[in-house]
VOGU-3710 file (C-alpha; in Angstrom, 3 decimals, decimal comma):
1> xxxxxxxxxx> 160,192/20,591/98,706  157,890/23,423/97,199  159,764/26,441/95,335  157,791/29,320/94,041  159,271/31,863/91,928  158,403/35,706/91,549  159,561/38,690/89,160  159,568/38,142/85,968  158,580/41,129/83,639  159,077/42,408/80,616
11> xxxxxxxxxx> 162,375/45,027/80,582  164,481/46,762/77,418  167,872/45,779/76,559  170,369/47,079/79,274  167,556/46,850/81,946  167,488/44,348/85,283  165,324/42,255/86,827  165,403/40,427/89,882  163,862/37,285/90,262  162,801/35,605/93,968
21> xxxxxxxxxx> 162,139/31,966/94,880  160,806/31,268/97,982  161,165/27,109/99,205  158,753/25,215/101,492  159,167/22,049/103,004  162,091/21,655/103,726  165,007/24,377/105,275  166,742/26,450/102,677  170,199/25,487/104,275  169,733/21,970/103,449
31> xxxxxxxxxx> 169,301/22,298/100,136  171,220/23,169/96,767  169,883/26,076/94,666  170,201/26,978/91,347  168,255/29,043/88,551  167,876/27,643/85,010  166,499/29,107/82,039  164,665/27,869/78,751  164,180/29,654/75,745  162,138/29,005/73,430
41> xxxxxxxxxx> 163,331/25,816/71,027  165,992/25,150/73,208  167,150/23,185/76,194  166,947/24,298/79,988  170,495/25,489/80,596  171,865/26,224/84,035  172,440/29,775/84,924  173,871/30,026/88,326  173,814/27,745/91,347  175,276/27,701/94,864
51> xxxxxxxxxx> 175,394/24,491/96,908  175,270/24,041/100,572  178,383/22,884/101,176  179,923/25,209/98,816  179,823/28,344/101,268  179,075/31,363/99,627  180,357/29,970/96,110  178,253/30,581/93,628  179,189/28,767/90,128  177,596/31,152/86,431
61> xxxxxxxxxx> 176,809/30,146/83,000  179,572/32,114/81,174  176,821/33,492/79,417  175,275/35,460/82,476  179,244/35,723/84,628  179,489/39,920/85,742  175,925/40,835/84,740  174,065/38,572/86,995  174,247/37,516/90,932  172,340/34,856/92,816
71> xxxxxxxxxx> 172,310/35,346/96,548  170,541/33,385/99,354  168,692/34,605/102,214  168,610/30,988/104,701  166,595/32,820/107,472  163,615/34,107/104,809  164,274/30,817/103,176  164,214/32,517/99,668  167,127/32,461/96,870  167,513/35,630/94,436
81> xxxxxxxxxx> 168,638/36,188/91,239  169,529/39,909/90,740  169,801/40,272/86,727  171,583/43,451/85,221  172,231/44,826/81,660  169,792/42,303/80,336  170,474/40,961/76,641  167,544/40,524/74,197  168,826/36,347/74,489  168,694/36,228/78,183
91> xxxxxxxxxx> 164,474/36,039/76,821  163,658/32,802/78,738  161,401/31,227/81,640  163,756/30,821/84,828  163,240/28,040/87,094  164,446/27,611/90,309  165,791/24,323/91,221  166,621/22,307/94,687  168,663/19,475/95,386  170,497/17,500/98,147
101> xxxxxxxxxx> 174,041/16,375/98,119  174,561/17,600/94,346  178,266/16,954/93,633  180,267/20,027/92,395  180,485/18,429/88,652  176,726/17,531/88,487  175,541/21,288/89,936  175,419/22,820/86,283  173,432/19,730/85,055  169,606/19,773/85,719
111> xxxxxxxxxx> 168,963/15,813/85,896  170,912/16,913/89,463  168,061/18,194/91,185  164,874/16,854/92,396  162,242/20,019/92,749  161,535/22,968/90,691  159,421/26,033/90,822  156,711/26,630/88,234  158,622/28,930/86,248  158,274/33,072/85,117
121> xxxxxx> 158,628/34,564/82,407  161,633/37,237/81,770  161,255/39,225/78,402  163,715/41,486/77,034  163,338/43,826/73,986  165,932/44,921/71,851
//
């Protein structure tokens, strides 16, 4: 599976953003999605995810919960992130991510999934 993620940028505080992924290789209904991020000096954390089997659940990092909304598009085979009111510390590179059969207790954990995108680059000033 191939991922390729668009739209990062460079934004103020209180902007949005909206980031794209689009996945080859394999349908986007068999697969498990999820964004991470990584600042710099720290780890990748998980930002929001949706499995296939999970419907249109969609599990957020506390961090990003009522600012930010991934959505999935199966027919254009492309997930979203939509990110408003951006903080000054949501300043990271967001991945995508894919997996298959990702257990709900594993989804938040990156060692879960098997491809990523190349990353961009979101910036946000204070």
């Amino acid at each position: 599976v191939q991922l390729q993620a668009y739209g990062g940028g460079f934004v103020q505080a209180g902007g949005f953003l909206s980031l794209s992924c689009t996945t080859s290789g394999a349908a986007l209904s068999s697969l498990d999605m999820a964004w991470f991020r990584q600042a710099p000096g720290k780890d990748r954390e998980f930002v929001a995810g949706n499995r296939r089997m999970g419907g249109s659940r969609v599990a957020y990092a506390d961090t990003v919960k009522d600012r930010f909304t991934f959505s999935r598009d199966n027919a254009k085979n492309t997930v979203f992130l939509q990110m408003n009111s951006l903080k000054p510390e949501d300043t990271a590179v967001y991945y995508c991510a894919a997996g298959r059969g990702i257990i709900l207790s594993a989804m938040r954990s990156d060692r879960a999934y098997s491809s990523w995108g190349q990353g961009t680059q979101v910036t946000v000033s204070s």
